[in-house]
N, CA and C atoms as an extended XYZ file, in Angstrom:
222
Properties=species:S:1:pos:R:3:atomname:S:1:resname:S:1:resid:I:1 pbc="F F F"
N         0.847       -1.181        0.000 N   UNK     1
C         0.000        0.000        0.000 CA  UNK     1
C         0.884        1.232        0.000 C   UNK     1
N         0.612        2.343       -0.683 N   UNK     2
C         1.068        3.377       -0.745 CA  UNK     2
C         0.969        4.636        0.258 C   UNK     2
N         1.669        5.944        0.226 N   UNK     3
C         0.964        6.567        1.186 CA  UNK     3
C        -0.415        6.856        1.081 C   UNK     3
N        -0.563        7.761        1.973 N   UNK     4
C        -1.815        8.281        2.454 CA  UNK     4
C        -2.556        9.129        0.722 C   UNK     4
N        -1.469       10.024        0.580 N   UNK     5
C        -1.780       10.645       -0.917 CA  UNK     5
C        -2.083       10.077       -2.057 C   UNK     5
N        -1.320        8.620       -2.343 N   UNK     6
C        -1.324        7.838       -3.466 CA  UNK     6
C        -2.355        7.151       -3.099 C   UNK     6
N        -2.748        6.685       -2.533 N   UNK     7
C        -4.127        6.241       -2.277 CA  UNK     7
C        -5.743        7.136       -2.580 C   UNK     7
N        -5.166        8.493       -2.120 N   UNK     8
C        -6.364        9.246       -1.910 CA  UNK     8
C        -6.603        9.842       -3.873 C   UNK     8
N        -5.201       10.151       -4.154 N   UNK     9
C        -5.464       10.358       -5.717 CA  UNK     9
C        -5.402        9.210       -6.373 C   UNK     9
N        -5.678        7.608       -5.969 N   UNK    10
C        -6.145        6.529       -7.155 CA  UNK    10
C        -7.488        6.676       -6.421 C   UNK    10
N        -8.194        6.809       -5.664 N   UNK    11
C        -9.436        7.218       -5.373 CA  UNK    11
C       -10.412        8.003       -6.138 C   UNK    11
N        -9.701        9.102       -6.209 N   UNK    12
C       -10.586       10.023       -6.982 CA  UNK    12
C        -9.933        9.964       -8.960 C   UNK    12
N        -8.623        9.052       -9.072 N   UNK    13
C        -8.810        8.830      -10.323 CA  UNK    13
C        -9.951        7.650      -10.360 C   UNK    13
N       -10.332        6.880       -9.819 N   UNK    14
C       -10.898        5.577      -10.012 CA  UNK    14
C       -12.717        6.485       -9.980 C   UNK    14
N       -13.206        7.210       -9.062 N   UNK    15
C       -14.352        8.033       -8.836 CA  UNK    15
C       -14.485        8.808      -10.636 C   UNK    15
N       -13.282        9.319      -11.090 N   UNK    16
C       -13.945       10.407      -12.165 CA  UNK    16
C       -13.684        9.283      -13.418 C   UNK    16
N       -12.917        8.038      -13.180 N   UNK    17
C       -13.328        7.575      -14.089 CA  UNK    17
C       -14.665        6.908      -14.394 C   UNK    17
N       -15.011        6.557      -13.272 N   UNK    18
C       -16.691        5.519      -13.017 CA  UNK    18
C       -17.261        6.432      -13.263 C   UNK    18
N       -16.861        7.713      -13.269 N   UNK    19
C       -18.198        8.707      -13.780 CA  UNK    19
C       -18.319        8.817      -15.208 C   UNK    19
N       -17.044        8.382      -15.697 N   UNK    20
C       -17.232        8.332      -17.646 CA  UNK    20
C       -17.475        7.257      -17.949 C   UNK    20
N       -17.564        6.205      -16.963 N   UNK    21
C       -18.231        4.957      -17.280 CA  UNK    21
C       -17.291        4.474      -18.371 C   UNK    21
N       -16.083        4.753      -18.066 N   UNK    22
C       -14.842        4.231      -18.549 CA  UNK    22
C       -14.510        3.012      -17.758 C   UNK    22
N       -13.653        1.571      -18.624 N   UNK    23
C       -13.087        1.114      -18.082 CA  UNK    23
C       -11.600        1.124      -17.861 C   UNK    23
N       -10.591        0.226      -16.968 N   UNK    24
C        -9.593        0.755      -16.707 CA  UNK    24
C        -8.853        0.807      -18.279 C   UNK    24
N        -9.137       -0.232      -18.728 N   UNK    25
C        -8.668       -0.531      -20.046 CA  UNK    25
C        -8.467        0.533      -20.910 C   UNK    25
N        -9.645        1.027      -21.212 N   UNK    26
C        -9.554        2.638      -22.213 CA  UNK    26
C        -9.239        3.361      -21.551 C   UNK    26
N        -9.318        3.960      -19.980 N   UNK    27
C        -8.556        5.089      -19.197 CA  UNK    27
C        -6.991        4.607      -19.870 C   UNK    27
N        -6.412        3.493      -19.522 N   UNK    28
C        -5.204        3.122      -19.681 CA  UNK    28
C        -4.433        3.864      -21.254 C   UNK    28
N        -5.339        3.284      -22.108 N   UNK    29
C        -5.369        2.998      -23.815 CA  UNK    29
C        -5.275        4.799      -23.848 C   UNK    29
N        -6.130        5.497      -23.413 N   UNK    30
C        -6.571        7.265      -23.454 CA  UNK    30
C        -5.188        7.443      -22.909 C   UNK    30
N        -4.609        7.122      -21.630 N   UNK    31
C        -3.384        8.165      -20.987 CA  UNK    31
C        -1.734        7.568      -21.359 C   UNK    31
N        -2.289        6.340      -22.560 N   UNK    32
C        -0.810        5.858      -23.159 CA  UNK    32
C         0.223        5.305      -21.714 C   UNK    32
N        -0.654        4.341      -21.176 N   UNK    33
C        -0.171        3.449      -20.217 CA  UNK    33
C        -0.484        1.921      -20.066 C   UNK    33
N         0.297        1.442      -19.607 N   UNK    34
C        -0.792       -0.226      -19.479 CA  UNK    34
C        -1.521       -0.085      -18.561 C   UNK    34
N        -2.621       -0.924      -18.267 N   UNK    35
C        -3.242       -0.627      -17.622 CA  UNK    35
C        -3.271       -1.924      -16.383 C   UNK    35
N        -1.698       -2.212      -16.155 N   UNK    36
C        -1.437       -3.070      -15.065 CA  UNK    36
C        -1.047       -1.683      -14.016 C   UNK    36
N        -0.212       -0.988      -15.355 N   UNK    37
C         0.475        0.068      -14.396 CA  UNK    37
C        -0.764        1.344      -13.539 C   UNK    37
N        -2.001        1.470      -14.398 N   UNK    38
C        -2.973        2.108      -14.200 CA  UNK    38
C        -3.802        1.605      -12.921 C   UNK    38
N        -3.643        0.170      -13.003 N   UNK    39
C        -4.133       -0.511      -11.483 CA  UNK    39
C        -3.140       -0.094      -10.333 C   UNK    39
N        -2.352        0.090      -10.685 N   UNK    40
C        -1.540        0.267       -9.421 CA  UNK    40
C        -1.681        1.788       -8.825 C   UNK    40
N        -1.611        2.504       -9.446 N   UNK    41
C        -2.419        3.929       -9.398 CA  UNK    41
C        -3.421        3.883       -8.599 C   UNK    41
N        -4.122        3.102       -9.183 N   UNK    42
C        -5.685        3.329       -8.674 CA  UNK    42
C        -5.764        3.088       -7.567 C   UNK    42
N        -4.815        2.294       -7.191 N   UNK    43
C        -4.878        1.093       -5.898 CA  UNK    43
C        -4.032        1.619       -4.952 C   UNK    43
N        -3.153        2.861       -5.625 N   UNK    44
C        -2.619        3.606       -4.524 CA  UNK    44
C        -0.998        2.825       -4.131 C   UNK    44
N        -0.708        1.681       -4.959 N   UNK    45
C         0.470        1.157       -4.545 CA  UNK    45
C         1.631        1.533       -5.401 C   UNK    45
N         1.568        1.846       -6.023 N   UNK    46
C         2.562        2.411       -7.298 CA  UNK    46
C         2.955        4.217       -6.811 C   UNK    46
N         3.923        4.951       -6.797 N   UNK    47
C         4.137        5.707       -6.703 CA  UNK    47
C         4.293        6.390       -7.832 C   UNK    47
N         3.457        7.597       -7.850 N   UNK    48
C         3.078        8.141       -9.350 CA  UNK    48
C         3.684       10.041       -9.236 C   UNK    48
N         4.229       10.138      -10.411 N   UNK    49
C         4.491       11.466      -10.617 CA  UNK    49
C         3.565       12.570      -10.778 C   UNK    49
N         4.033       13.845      -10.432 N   UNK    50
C         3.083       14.939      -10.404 CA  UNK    50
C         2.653       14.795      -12.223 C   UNK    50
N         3.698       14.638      -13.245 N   UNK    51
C         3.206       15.115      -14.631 CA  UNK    51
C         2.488       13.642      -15.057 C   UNK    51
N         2.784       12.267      -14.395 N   UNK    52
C         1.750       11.592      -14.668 CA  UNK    52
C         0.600       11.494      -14.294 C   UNK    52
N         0.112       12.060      -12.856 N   UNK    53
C        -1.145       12.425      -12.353 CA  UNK    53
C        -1.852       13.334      -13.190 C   UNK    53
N        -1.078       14.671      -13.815 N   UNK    54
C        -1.786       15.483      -15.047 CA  UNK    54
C        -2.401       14.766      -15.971 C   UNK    54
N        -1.099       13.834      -16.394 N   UNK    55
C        -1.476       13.443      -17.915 CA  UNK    55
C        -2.802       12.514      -17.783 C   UNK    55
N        -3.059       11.359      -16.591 N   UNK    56
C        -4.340       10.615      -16.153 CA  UNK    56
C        -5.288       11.329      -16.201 C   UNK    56
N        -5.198       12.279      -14.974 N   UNK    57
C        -6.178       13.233      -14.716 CA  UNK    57
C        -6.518       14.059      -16.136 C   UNK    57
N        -5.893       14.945      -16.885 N   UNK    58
C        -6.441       15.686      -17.949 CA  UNK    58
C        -7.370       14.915      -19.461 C   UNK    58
N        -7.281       13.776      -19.145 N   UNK    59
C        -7.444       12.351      -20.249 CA  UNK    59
C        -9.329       12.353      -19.472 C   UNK    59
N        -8.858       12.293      -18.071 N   UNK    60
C       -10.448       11.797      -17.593 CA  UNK    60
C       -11.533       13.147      -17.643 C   UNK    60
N       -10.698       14.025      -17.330 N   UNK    61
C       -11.777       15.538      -16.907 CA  UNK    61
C       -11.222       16.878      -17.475 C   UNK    61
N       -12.501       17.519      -17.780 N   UNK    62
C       -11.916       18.818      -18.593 CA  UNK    62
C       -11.591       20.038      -16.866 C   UNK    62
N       -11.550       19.709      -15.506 N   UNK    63
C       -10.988       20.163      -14.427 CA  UNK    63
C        -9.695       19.962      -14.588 C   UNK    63
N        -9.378       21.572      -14.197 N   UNK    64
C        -7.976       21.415      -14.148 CA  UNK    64
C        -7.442       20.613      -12.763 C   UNK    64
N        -5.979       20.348      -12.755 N   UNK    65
C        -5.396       18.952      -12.176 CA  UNK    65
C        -5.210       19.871      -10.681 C   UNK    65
N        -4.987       21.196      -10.716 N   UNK    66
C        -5.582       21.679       -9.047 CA  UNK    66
C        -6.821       21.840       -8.502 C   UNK    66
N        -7.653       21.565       -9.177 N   UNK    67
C        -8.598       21.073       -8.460 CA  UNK    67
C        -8.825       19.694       -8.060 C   UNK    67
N        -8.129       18.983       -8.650 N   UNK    68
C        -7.814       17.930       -7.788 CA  UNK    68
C        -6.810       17.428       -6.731 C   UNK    68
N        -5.811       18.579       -7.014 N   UNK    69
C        -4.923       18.961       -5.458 CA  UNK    69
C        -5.733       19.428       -4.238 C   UNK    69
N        -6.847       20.372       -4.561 N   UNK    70
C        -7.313       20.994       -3.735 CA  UNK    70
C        -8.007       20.254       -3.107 C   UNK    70
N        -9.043       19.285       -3.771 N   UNK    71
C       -10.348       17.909       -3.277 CA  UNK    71
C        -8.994       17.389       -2.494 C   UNK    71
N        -7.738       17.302       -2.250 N   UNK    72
C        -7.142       16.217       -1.342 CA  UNK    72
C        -6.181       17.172       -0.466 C   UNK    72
N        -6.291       17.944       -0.670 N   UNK    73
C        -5.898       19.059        0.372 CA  UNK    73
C        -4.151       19.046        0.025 C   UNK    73
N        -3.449       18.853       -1.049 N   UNK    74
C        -2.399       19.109       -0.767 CA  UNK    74
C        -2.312       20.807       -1.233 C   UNK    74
């Protein structure tokens, strides 16, 4: 398990994707990742970069990627 953060942002990537009624597969296929590596994200165990959190995040939602700093309080 990852920290507290990597957990809380595969949370809300996993939330805005169920809202496009995307699966991990095409989130994956959309942000030019596998989507073993996209599980791990999600799952909070993989330690993920600030410009790969953009590139996920900007693929799922037309919100910019501080507003999703802000929903987790960093």
């Amino acid at each position: 398990m990852g920290t507290e953060i990597e957990v809380k942002i595969g949370r809300e990537i996993v939330r805005a994707r169920r809202a496009k009624h995307w699966s991990q597969e095409r989130l994956a296929r959309e942000a030019g990742v596998s989507r073993h590596y996209l599980s791990e994200v999600e799952n909070g165990s993989r330690q993920v970069s600030v410009s790969m959190v953009v590139r996920i995040w900007s693929v799922l939602t037309e919100t910019e990627v501080g507003e999703l700093f802000r929903v987790l309080g960093i």
